[in-house]
N, CA, C and O atoms as a GROMACS GRO file, in nm:
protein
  444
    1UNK      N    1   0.097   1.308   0.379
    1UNK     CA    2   0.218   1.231   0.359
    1UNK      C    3   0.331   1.295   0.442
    1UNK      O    4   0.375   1.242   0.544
    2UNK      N    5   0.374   1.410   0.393
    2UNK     CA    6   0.464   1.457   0.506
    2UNK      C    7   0.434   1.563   0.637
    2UNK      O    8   0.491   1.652   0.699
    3UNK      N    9   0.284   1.479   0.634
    3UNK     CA   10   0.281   1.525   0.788
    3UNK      C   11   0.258   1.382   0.917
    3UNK      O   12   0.270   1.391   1.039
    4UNK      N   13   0.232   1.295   0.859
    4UNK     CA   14   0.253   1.154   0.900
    4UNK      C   15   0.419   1.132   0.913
    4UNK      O   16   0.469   1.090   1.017
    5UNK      N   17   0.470   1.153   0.834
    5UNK     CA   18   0.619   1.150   0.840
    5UNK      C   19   0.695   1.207   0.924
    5UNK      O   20   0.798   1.153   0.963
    6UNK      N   21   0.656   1.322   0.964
    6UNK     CA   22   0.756   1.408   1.031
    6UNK      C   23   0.729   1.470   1.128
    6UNK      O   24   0.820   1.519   1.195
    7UNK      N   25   0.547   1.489   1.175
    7UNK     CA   26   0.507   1.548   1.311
    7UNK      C   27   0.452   1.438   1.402
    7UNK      O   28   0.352   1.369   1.383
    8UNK      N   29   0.511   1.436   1.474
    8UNK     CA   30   0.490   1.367   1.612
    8UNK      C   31   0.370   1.358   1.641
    8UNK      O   32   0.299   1.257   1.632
    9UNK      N   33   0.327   1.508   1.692
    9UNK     CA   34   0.175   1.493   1.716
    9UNK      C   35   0.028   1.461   1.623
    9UNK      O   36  -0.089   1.458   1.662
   10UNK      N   37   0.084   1.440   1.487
   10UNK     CA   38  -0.015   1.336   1.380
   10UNK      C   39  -0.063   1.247   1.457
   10UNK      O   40  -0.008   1.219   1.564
   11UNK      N   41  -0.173   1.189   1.413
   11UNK     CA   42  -0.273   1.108   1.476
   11UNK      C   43  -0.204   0.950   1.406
   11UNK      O   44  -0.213   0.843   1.466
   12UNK      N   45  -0.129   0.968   1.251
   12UNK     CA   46  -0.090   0.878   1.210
   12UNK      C   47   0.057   0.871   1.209
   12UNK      O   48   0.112   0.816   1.114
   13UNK      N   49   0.113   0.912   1.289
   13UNK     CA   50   0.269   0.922   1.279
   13UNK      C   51   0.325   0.802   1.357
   13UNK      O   52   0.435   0.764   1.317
   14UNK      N   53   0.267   0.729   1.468
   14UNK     CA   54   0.366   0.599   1.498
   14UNK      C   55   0.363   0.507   1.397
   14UNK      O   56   0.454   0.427   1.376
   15UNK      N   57   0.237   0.517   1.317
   15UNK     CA   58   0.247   0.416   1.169
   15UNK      C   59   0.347   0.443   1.075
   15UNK      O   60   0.402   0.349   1.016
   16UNK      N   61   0.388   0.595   1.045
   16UNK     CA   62   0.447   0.594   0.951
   16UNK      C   63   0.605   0.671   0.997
   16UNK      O   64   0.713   0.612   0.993
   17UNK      N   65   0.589   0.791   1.032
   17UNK     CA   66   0.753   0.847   1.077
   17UNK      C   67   0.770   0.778   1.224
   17UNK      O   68   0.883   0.801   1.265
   18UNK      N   69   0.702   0.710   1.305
   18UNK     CA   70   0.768   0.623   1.396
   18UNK      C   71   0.775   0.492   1.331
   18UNK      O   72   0.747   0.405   1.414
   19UNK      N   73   0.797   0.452   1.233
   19UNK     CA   74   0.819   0.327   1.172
   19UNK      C   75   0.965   0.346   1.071
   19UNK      O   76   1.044   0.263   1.025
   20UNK      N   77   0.955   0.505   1.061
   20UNK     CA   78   1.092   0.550   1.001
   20UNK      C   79   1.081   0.560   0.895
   20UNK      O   80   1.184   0.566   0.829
   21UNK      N   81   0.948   0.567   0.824
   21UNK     CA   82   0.872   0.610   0.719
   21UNK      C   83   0.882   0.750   0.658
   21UNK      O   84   0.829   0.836   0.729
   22UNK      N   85   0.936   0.794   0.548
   22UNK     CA   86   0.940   0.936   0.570
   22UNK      C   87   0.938   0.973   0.455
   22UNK      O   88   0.906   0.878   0.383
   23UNK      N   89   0.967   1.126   0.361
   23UNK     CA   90   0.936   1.150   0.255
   23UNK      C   91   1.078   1.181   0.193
   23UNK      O   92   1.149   1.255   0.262
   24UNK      N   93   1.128   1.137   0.081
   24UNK     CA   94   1.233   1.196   0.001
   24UNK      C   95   1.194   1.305   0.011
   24UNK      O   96   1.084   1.360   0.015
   25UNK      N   97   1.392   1.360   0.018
   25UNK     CA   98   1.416   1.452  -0.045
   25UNK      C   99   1.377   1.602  -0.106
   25UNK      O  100   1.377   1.717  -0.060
   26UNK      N  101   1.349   1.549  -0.210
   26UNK     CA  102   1.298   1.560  -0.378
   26UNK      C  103   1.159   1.603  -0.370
   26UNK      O  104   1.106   1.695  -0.432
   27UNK      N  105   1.099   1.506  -0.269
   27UNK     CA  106   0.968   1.532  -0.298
   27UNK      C  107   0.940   1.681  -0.182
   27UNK      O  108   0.837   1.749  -0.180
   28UNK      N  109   0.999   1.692  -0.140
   28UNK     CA  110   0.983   1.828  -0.029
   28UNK      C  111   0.932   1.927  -0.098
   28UNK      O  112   0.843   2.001  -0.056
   29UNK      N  113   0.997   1.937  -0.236
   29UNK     CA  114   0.979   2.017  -0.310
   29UNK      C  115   0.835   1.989  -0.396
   29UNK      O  116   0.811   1.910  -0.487
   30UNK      N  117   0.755   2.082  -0.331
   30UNK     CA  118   0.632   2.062  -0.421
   30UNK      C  119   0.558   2.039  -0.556
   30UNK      O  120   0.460   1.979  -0.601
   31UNK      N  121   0.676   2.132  -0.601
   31UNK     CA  122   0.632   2.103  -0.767
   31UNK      C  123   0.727   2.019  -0.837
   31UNK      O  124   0.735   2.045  -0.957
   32UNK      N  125   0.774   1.958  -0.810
   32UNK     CA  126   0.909   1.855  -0.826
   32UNK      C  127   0.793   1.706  -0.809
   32UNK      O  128   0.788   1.617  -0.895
   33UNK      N  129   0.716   1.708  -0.694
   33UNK     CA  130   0.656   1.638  -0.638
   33UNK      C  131   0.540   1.587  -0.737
   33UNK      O  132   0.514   1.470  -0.763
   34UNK      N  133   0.467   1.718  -0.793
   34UNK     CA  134   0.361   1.782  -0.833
   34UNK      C  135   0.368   1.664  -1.010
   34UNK      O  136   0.287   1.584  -1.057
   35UNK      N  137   0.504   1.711  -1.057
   35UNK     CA  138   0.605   1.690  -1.211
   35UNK      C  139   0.563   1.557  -1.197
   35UNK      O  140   0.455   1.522  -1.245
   36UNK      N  141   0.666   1.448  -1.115
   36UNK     CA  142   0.633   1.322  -1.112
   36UNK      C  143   0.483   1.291  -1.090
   36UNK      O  144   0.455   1.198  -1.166
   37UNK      N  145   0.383   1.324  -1.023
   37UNK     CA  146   0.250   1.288  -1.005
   37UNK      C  147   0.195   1.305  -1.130
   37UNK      O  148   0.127   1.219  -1.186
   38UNK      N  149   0.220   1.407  -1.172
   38UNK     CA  150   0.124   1.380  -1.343
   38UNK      C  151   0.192   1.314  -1.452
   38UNK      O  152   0.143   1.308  -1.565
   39UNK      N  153   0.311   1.260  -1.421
   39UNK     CA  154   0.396   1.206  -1.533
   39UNK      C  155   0.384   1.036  -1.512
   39UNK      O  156   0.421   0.951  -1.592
   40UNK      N  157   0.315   1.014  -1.367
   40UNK     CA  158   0.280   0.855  -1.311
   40UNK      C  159   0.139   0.819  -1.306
   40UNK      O  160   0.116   0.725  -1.230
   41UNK      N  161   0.055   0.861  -1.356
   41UNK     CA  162  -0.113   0.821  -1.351
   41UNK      C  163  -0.173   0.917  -1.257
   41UNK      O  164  -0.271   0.857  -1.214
   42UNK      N  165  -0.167   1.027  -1.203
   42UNK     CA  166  -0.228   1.067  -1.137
   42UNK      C  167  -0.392   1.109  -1.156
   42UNK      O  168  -0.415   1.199  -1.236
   43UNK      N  169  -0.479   1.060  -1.100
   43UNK     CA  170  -0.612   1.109  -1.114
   43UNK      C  171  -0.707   1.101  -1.003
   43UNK      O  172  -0.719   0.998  -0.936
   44UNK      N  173  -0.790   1.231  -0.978
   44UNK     CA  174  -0.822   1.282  -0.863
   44UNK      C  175  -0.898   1.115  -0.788
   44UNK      O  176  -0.898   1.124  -0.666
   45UNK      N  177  -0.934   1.031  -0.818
   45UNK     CA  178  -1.015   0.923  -0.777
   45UNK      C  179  -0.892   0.807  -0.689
   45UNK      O  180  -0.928   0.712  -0.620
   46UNK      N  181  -0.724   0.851  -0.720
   46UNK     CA  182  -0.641   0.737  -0.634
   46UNK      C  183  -0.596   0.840  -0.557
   46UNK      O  184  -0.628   0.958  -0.537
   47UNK      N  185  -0.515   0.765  -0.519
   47UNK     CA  186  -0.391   0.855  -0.399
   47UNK      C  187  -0.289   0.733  -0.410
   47UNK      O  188  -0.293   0.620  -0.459
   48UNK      N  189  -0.202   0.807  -0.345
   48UNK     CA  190  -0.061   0.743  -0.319
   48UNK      C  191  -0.035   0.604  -0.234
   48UNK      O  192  -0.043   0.587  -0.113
   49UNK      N  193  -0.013   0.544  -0.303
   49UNK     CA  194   0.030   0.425  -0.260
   49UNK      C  195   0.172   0.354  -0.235
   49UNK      O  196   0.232   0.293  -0.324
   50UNK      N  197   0.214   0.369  -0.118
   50UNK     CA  198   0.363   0.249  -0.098
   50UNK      C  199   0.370   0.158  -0.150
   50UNK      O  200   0.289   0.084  -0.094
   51UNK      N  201   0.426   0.096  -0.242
   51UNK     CA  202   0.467  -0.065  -0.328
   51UNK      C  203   0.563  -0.096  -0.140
   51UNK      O  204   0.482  -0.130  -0.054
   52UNK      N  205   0.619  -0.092  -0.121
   52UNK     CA  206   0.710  -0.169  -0.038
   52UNK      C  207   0.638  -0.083   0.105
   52UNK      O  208   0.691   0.026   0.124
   53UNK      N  209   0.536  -0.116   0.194
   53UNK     CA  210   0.483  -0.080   0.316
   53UNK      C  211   0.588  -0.051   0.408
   53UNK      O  212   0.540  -0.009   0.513
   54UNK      N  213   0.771  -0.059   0.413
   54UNK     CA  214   0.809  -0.043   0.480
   54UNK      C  215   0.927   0.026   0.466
   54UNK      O  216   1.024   0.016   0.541
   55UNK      N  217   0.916   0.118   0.339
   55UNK     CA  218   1.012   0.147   0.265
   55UNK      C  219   0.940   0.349   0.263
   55UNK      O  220   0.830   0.361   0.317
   56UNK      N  221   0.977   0.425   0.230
   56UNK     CA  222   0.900   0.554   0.259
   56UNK      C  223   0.836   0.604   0.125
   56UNK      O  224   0.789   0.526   0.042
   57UNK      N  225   0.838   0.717   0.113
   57UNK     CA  226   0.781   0.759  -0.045
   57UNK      C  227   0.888   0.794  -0.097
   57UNK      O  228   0.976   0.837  -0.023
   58UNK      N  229   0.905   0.787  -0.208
   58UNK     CA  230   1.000   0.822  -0.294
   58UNK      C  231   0.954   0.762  -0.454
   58UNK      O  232   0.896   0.654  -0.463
   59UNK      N  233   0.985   0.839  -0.569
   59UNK     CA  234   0.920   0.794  -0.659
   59UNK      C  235   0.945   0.649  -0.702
   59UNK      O  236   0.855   0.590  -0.762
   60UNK      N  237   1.083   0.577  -0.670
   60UNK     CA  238   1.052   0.423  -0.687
   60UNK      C  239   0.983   0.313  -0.617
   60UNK      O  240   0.986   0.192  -0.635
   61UNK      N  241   0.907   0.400  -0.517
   61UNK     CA  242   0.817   0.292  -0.466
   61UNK      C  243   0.698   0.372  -0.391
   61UNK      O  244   0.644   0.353  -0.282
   62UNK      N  245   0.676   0.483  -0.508
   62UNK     CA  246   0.502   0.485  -0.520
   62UNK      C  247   0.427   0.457  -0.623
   62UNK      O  248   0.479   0.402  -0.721
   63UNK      N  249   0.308   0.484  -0.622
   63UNK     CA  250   0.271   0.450  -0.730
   63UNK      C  251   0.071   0.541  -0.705
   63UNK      O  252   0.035   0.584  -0.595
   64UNK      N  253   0.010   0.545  -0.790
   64UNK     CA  254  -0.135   0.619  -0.767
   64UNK      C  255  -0.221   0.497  -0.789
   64UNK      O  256  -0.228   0.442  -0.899
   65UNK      N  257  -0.291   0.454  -0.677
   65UNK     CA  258  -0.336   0.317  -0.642
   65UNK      C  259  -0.546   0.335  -0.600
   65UNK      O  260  -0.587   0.440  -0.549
   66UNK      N  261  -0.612   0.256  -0.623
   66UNK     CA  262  -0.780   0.305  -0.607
   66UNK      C  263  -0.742   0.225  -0.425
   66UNK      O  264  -0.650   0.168  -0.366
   67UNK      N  265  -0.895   0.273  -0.398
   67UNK     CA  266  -0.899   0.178  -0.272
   67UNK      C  267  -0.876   0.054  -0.237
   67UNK      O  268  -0.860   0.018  -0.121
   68UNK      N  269  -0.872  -0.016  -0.329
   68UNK     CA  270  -0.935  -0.143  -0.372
   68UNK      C  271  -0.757  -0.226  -0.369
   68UNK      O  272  -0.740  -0.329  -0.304
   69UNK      N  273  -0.660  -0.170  -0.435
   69UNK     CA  274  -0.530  -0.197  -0.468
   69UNK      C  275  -0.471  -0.154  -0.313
   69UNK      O  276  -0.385  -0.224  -0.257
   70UNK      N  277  -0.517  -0.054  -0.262
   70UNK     CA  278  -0.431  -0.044  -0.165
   70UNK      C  279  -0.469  -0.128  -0.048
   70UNK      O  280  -0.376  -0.147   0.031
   71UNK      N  281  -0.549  -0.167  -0.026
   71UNK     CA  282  -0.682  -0.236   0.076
   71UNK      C  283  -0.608  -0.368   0.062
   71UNK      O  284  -0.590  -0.433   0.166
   72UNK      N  285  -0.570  -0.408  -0.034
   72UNK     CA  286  -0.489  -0.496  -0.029
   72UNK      C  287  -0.326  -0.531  -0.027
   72UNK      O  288  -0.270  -0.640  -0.020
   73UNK      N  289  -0.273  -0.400  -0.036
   73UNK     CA  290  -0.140  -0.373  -0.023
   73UNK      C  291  -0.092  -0.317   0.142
   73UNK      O  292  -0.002  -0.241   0.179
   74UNK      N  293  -0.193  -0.390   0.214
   74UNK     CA  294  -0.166  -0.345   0.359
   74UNK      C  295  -0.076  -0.423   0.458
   74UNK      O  296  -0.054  -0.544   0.452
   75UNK      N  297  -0.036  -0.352   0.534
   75UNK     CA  298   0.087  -0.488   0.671
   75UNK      C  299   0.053  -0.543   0.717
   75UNK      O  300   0.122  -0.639   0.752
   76UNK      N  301  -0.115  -0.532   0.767
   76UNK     CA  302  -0.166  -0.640   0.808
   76UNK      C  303  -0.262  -0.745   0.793
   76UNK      O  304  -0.326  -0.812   0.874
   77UNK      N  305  -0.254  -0.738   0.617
   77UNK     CA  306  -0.301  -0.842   0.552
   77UNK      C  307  -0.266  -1.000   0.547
   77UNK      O  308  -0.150  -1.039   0.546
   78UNK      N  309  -0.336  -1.054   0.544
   78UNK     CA  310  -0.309  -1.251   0.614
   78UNK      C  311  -0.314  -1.283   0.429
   78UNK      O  312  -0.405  -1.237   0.360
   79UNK      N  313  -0.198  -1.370   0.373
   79UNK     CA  314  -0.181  -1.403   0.274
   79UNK      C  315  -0.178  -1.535   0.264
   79UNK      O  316  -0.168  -1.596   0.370
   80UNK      N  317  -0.183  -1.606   0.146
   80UNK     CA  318  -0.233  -1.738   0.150
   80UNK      C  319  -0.164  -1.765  -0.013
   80UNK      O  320  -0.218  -1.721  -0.114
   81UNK      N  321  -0.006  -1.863  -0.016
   81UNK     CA  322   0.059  -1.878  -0.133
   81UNK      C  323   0.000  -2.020  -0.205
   81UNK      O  324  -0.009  -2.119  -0.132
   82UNK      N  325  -0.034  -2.028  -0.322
   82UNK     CA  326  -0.047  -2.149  -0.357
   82UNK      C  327  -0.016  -2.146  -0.528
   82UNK      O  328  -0.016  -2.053  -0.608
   83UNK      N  329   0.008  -2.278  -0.543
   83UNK     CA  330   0.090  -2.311  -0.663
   83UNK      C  331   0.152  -2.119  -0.746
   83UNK      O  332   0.108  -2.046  -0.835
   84UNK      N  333   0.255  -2.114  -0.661
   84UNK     CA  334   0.340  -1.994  -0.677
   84UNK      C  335   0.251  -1.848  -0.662
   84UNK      O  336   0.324  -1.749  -0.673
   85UNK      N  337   0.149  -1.826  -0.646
   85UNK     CA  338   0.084  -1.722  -0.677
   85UNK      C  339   0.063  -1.720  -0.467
   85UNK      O  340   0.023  -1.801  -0.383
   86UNK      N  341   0.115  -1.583  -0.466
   86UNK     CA  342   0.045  -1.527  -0.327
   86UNK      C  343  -0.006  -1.398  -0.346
   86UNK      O  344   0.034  -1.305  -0.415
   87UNK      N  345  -0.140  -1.414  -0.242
   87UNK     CA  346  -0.263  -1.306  -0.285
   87UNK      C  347  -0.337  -1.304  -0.113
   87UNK      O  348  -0.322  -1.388  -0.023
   88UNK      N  349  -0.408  -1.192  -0.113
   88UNK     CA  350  -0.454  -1.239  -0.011
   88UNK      C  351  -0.603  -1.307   0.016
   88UNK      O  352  -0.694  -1.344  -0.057
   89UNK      N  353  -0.586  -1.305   0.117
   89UNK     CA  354  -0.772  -1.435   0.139
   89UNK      C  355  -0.832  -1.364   0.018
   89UNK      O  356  -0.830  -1.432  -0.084
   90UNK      N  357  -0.901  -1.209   0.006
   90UNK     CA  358  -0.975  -1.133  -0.010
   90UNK      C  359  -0.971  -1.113  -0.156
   90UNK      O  360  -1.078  -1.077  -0.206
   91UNK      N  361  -0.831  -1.137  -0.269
   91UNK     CA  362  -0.810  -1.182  -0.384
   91UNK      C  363  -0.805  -1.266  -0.391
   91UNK      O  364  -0.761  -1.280  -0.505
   92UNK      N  365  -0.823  -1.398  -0.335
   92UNK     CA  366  -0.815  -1.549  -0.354
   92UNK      C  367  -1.011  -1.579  -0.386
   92UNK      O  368  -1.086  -1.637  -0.465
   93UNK      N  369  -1.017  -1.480  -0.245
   93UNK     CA  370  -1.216  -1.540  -0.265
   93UNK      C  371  -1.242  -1.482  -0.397
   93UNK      O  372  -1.282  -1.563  -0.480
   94UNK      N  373  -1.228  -1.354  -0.439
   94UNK     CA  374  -1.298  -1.278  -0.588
   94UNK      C  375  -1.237  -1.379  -0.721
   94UNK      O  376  -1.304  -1.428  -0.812
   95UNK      N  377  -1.065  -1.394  -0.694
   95UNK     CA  378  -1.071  -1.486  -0.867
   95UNK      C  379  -1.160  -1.630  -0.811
   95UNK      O  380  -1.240  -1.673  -0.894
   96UNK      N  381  -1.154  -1.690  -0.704
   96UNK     CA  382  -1.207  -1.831  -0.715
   96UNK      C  383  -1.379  -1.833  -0.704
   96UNK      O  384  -1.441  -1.939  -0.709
   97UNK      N  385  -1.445  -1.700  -0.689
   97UNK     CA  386  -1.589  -1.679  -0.648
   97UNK      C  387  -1.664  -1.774  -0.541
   97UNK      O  388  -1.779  -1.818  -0.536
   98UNK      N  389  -1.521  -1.789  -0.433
   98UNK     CA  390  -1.615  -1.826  -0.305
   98UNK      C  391  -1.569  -1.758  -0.202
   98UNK      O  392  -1.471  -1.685  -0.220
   99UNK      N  393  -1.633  -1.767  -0.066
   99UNK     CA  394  -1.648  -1.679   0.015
   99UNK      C  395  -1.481  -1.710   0.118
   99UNK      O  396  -1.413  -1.808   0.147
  100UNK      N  397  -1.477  -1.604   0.138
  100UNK     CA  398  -1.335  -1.615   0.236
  100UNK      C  399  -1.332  -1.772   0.316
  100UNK      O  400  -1.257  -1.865   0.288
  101UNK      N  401  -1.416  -1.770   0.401
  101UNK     CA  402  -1.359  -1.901   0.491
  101UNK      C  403  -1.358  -2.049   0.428
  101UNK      O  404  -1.307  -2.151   0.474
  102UNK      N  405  -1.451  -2.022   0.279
  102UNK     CA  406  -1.353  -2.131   0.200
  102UNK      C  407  -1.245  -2.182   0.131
  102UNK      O  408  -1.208  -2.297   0.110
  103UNK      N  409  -1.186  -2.032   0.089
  103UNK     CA  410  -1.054  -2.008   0.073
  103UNK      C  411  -0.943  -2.074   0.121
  103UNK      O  412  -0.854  -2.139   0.066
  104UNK      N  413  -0.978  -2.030   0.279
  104UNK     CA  414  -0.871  -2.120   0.400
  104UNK      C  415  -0.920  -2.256   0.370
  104UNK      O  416  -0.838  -2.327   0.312
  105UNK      N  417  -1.028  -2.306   0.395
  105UNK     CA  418  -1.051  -2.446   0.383
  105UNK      C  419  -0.960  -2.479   0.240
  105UNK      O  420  -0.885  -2.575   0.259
  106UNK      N  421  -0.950  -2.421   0.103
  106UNK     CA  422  -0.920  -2.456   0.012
  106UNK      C  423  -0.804  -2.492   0.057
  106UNK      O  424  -0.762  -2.608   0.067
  107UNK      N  425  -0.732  -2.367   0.095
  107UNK     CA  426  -0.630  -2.342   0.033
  107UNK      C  427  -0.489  -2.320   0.148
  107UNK      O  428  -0.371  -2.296   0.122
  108UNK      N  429  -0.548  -2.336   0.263
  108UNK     CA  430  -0.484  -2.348   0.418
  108UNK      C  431  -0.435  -2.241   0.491
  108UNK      O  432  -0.474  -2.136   0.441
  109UNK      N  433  -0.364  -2.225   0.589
  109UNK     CA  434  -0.403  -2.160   0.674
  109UNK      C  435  -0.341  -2.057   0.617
  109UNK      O  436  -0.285  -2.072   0.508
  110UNK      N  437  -0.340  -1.885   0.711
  110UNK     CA  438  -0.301  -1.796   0.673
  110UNK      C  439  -0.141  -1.764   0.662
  110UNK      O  440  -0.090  -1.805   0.766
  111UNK      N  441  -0.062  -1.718   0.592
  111UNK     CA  442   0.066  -1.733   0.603
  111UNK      C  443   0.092  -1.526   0.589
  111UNK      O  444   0.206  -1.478   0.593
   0.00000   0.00000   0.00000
């Protein structure tokens, strides 16, 4: 997390500190860091997840997320709104139990 944030030469840093992505504060401090992680769900099977992909870490917009939640909480996920509910293809196919490219047929194009 704050090495994506703040070193250049990270392999993941134009995604995240060249996007201006970066770490509170607060959280610099390790066991400060450490406090909030076990006081928010922490368990060795998630990791940290951004609620707002374009917003940095800070405790109001993380959260301890499985693969599965974050896989879908990504920027370059293709979403698809219908009668008020937007989800993407990939939660649209699992609640409706058909396969992605019927989805779109359902439910139209990607938004």
């Amino acid at each position: 997390m704050l090495r994506r944030g703040n070193s250049p030469t990270n392999h993941a840093y134009a995604s995240y500190g060249g996007r201006g992505i970066r770490v509170c504060d607060e959280w610099r401090d390790y066991l400060v860091f450490r406090e909030w992680a076990m006081a928010n769900g922490y368990q060795e099977k998630l990791s940290i997840d951004r609620i707002d992909n374009d917003a940095g870490y800070s405790p109001g917009n993380c959260r301890w997320a499985t693969v599965k939640e974050q896989q879908n909480n990504r920027r370059c996920n293709a979403y698809i709104e219908h009668n008020g509910r937007r989800q993407t293809i990939t939660q649209w196919s699992e609640d409706l139990k058909i396969i992605k490219r019927k989805v779109i047929e359902l439910l139209g194009p990607r938004r």
